[in-house]
C-alpha positions as CSV (number, residue, x, y, z in Angstrom):
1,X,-17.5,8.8,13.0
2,X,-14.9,7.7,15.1
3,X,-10.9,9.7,14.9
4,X,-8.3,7.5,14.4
5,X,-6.0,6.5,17.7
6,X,-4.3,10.4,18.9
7,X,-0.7,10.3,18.9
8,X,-0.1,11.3,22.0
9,X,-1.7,7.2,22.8
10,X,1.3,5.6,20.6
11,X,4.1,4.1,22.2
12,X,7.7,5.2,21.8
13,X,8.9,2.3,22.3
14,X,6.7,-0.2,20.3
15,X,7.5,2.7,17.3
16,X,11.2,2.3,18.2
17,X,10.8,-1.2,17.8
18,X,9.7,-0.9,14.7
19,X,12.5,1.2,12.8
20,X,14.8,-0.9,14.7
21,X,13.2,-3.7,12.6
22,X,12.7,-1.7,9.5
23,X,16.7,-0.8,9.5
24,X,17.3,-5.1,9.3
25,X,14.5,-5.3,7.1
26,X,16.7,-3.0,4.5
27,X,19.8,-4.9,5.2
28,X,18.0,-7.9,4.1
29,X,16.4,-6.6,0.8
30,X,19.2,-4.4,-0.4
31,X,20.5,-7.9,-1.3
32,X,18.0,-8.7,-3.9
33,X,17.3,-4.8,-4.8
34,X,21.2,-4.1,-5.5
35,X,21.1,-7.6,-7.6
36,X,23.8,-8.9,-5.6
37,X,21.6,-12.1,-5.2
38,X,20.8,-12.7,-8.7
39,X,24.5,-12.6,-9.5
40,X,26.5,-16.2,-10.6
41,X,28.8,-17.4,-8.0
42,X,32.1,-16.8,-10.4
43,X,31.0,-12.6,-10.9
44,X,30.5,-12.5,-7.1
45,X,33.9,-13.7,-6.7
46,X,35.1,-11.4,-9.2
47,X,33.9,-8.3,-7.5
48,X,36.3,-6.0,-5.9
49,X,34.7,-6.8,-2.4
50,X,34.7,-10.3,-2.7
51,X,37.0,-11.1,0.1
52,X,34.9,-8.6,2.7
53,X,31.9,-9.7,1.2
54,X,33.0,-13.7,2.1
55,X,33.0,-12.5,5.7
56,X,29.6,-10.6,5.7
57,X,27.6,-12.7,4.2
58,X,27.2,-15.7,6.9
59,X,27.5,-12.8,9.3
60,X,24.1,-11.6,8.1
61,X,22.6,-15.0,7.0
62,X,23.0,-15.8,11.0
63,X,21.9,-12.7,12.4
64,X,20.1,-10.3,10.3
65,X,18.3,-12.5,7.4
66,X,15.5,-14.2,9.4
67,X,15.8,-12.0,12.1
68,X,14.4,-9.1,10.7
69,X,11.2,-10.6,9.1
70,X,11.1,-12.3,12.3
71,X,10.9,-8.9,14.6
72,X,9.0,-7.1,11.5
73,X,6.2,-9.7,11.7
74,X,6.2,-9.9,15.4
75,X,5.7,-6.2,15.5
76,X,2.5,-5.8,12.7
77,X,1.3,-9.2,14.8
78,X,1.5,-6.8,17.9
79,X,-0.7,-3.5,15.5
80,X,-3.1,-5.7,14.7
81,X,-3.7,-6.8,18.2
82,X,-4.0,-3.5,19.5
83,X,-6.4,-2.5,16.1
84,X,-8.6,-5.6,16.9
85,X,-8.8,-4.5,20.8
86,X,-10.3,-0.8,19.7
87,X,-12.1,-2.4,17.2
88,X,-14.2,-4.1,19.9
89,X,-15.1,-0.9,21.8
90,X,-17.8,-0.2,19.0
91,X,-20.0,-1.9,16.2
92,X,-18.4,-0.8,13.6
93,X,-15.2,-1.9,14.7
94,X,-14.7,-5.1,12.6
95,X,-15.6,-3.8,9.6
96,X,-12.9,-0.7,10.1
97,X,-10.1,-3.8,10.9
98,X,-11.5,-5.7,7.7
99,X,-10.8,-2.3,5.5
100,X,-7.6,-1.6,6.9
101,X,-6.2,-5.0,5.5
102,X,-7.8,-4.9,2.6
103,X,-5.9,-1.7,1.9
104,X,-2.8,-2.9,2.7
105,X,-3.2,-5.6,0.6
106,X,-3.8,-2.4,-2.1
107,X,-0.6,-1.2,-0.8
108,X,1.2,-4.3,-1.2
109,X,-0.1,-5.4,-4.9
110,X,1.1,-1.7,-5.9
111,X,4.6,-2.2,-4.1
112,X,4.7,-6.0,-5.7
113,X,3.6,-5.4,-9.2
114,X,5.0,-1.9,-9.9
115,X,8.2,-2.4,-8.0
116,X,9.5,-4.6,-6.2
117,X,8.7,-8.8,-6.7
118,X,9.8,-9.5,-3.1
119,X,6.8,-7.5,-1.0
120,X,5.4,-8.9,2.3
121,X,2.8,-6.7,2.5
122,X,0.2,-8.6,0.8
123,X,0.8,-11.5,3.4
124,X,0.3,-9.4,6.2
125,X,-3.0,-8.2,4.6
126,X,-4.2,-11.7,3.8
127,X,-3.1,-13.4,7.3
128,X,-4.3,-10.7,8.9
129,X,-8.1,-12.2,8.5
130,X,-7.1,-15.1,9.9
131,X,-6.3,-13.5,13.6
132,X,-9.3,-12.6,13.8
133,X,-11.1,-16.1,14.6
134,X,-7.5,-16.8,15.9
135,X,-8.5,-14.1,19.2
136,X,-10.6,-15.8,20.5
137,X,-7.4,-17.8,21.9
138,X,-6.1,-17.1,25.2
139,X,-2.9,-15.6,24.8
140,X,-0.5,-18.1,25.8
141,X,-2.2,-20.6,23.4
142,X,-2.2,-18.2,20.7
143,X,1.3,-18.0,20.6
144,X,2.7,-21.4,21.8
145,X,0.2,-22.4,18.3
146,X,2.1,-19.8,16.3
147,X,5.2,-21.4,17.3
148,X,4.1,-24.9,15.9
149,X,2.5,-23.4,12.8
150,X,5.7,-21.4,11.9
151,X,8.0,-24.0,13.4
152,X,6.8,-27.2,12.8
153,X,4.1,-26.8,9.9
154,X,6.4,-26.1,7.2
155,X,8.5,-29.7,8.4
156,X,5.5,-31.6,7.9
157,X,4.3,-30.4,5.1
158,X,7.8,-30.5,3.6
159,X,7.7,-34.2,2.1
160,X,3.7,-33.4,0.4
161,X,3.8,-29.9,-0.9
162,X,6.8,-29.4,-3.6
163,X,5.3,-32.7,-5.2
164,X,1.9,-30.9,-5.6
165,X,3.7,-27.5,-6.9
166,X,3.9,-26.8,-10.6
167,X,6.8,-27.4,-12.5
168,X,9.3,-24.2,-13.0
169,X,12.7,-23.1,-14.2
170,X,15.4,-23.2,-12.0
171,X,16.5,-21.1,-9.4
172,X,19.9,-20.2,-11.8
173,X,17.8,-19.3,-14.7
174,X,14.8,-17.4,-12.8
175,X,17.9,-15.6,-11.8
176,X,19.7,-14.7,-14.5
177,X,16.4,-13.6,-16.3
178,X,15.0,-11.5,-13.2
179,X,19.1,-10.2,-13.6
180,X,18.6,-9.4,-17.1
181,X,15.4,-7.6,-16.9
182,X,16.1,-5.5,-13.8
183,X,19.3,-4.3,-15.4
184,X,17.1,-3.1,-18.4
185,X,17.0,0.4,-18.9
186,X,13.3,-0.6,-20.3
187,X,10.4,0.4,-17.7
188,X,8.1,-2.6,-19.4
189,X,11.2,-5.1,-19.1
190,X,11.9,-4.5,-16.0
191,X,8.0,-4.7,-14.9
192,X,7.4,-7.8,-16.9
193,X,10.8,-9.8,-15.1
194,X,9.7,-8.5,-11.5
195,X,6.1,-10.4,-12.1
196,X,7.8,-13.5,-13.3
197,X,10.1,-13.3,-10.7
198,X,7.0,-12.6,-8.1
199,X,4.8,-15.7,-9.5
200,X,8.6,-18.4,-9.5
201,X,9.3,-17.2,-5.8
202,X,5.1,-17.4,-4.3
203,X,5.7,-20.9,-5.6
204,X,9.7,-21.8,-4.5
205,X,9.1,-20.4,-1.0
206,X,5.6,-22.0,-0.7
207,X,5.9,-22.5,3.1
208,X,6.3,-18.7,3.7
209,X,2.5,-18.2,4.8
210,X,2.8,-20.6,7.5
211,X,6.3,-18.7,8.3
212,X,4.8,-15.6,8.8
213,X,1.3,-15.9,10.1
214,X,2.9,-17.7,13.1
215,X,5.0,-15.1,14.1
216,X,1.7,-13.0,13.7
217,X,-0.1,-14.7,16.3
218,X,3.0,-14.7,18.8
219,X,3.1,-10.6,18.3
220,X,-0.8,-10.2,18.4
221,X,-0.3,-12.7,21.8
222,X,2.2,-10.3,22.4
223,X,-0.2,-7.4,21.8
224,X,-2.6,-8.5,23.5
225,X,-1.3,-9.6,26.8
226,X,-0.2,-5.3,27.5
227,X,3.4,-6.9,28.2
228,X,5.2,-4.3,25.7
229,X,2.6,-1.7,26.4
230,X,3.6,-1.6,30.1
231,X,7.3,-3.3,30.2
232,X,8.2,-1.8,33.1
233,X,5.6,-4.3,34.9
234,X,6.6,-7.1,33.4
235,X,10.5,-7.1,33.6
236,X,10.6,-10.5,34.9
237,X,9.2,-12.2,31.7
238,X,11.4,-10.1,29.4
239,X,14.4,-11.4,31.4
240,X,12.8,-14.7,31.3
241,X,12.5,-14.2,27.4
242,X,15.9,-13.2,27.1
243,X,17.7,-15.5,29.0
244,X,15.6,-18.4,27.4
245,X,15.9,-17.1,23.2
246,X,19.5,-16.8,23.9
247,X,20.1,-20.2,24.9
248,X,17.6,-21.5,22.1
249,X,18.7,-18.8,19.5
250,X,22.3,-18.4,20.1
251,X,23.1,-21.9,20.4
252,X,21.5,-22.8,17.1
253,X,23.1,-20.0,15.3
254,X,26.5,-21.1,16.5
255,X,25.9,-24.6,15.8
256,X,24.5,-23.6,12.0
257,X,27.6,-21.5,11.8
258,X,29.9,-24.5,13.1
259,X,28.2,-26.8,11.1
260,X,28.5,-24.5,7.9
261,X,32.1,-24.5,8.4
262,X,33.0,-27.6,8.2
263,X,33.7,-27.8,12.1
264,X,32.1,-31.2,12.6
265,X,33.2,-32.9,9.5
266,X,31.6,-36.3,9.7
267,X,30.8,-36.5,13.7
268,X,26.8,-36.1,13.1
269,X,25.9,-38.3,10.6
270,X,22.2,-39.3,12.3
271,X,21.6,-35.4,10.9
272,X,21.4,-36.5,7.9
273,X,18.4,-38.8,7.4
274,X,15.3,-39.8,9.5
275,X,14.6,-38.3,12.9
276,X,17.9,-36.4,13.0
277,X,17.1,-34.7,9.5
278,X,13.9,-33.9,10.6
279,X,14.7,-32.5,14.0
280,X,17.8,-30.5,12.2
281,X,14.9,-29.0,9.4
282,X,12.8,-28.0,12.7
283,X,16.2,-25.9,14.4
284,X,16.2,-24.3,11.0
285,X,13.5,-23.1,11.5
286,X,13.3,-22.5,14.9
287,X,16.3,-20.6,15.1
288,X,15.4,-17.3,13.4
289,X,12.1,-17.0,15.3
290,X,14.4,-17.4,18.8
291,X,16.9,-14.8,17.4
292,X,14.0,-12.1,16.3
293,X,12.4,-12.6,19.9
294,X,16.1,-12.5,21.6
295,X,16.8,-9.0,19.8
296,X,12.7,-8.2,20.8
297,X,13.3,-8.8,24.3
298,X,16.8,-7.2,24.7
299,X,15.7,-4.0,23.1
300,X,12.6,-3.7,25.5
301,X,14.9,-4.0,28.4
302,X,17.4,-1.9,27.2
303,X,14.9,0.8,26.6
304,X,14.1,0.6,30.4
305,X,17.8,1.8,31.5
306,X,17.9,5.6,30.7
307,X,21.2,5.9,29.3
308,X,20.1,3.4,26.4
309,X,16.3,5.2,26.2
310,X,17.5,8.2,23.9
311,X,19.9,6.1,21.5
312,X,16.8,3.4,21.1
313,X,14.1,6.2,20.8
314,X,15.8,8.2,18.3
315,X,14.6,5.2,15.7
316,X,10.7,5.8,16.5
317,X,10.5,8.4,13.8
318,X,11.2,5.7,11.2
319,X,8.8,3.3,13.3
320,X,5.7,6.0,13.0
321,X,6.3,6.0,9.2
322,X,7.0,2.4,8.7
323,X,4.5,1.8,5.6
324,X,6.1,5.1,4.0
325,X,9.3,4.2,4.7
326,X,9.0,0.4,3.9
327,X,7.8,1.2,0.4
328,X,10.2,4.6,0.2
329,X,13.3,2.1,0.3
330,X,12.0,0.1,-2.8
331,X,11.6,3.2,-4.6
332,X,15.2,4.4,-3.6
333,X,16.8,1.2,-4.4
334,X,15.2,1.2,-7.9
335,X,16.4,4.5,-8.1
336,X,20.2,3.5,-7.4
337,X,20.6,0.0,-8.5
338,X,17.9,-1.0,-11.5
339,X,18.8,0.0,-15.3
340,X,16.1,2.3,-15.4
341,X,17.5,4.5,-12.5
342,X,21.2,4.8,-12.1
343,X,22.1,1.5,-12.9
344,X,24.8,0.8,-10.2
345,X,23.9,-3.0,-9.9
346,X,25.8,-4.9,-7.6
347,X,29.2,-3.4,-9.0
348,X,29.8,-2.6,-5.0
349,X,28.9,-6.1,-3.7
350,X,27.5,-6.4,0.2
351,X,29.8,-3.5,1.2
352,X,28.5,-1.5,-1.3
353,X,24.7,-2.6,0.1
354,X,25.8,-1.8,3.8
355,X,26.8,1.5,2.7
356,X,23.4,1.9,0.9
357,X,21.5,1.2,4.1
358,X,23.1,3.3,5.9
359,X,22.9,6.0,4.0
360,X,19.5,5.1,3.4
361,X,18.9,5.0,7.1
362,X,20.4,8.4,7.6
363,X,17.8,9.7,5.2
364,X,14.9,8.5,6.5
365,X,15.8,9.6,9.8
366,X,16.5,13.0,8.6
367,X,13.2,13.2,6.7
368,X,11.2,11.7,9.1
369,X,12.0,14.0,12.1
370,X,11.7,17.1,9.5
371,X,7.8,15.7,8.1
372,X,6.5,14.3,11.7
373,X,7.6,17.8,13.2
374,X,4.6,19.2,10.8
375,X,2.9,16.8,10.1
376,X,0.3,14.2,12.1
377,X,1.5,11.1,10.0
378,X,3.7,10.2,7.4
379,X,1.9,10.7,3.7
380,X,1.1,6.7,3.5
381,X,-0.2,6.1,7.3
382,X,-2.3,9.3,6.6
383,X,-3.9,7.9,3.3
384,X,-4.2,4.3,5.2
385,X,-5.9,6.2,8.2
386,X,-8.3,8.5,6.6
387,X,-9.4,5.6,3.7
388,X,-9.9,2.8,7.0
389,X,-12.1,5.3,8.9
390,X,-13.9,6.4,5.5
391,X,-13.2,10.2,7.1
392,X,-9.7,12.1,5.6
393,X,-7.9,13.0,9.2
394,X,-6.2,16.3,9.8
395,X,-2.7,16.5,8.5
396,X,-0.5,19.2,10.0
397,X,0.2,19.7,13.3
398,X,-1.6,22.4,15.5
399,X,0.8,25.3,17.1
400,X,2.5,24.0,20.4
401,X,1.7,20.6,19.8
């Protein structure tokens, strides 16, 4: 039976990457998991931080929101590469890949059901299968299709799908139930509004399969093609990247913001129907992929100047233990913010959720340098290791290692 990967093969960086990711992935779902985004408009506005909270929330919308489940995707994209490249090296392989995702998918049902309605796991798990047929691809077409399928499928499929969908409440009164039954201090309340809230939003945001299996395929490309195993040899397409997402990325967020604003007033009006609407729904959509592969490529290049290494590397801690950690924030938001924790709602608005993530951040720092400096994995990675390679793998850490 073969040992799972030794960790003295992972990459610092690519694990670096991935708390990086995991820290915007917080900031993002502290939103919904404080109930700040099930709140009406008018008890917003009556919250203490209202006026800060005015300021932070395009802030994020532009450069946090799509960007972290942009970089988060990228980066399981770029695992399962490198888990479909061992699982080649013997016959068994395929099958080991096959039962990895279809524990995760366990992982994720648990995460979804018992706590928290807004869980990507599961997609992972079930998109997952797909790369597999999807590797035969050479690289660069693997990823330029991601880009149309996460870019442009959910454009053209915009004028056929809603009409198929099946008819629902609306988005205020999903809401202010899900509001309601999270605020419970009633365990089967509050597990009976998170799976109605779970089966409204797999419906409302029916174009987020194509969203995410494309940025799959551009981090398995990614994967596969050794350019963030070996940076250091490929500085001139990471500059190339850079240079490129910034122009694509940063001009469509600052056009969005502009636009948002008011800025333009009436001076675009072919944006609004036809070819103009059509080509504005496809920079929607394009700009948070651009951003998430900006803050991709500037991170692997600041990681290659040694006084940035350090700062960047002190996050792969949090990167080894994503799965633990991912699901670990749930169960500390629930904790702090649901009825049947502490019940501290969205009392503290977005400044009160900044605060949470950072203090969040701070622990899972803390806890993860204490556990890895023990232990081989974090308590989830070693469950998912030892079930996917039907063998339970050794735990603690042998003296001097």
């Amino acid at each position: 039976m073969r040992a799972a990967t030794p960790q003295g093969e992972r990459s610092e960086l690519l694990d670096a990457l991935r708390g990086f990711a995991l820290f915007g992935v917080l900031l993002v779902n502290l939103r919904s998991l404080s109930l700040y985004d099930l709140l009406p408009r008018d008890e917003r506005a009556a919250l203490a931080s209202a006026g800060i909270d005015a300021w932070l929330q395009p802030f994020m919308a532009a450069l946090v929101d799509g960007t972290s489940i942009t970089l988060f995707s990228l980066l399981f994209g770029v695992g399962f590469a490198l888990q479909q490249r061992r699982a080649a090296d013997d016959a068994a392989g395929t099958r080991r890949y096959l039962r990895r995702l279809a524990l995760l998918f366990g992982f994720g049902l648990v995460h979804a059901y018992l706590f928290w309605w807004g869980d990507i796991l599961r997609y992972y798990a079930v998109l997952g299968l797909l790369l597999i047929p999807l590797s035969r691809l050479p690289d660069r077409w693997l990823a330029g299709l991601g880009v149309i399928v996460c870019v442009g499928l959910p454009v053209w499929l915009q004028p056929v799908v809603p009409g198929l969908l099946p008819p629902q409440i609306s988005s205020t009164d999903s809401a202010a139930r899900a509001l309601a039954a999270f605020q419970s201090g009633d365990v089967g309340t509050m597990l009976a509004g998170n799976l109605e809230r779970d089966l409204r939003m797999r419906i409302a945001v029916w174009f987020l399969p194509a969203y995410v299996l494309g940025r799959l395929m551009i981090g398995a490309a990614l994967g596969r093609s050794g350019v963030l195993q070996h940076p250091e040899r490929h500085l001139r397409f990471w500059r190339r990247l850079f240079v490129a997402m910034l122009l694509i990325g940063g001009g469509l967020t600052v056009f969005f913001a502009l636009r948002s604003a008011g800025v333009f007033g009436e001076a675009l009006p072919w944006l609004d129907s036809g070819p103009g609407k059509m080509a504005l729904r496809l920079a929607r959509f394009a700009a948070p992929l651009a951003m998430g592969l900006l803050y991709l490529a500037g991170l692997v290049l600041l990681f290659q100047r040694q006084r940035w290494r350090r700062p960047i590397a002190l996050l792969a801690p949090l990167g080894r233990m994503a799965l633990t950690h991912y699901i670990g924030q749930t169960i500390i938001a629930v904790v702090l913010f649901y009825g049947i924790g502490l019940g501290l709602g969205a009392r503290f608005g977005l400044v009160g959720t900044l605060v949470a993530s950072v203090f969040i951040l701070a622990l899972q720092l803390a806890a993860s340098r204490w556990w890895l400096a023990r232990f081989r994995f974090g308590p989830l990675e070693w469950l998912w290791r030892s079930l996917t390679y039907l063998q339970v793998q050794p735990m603690r850490r042998q003296a001097g290692h």
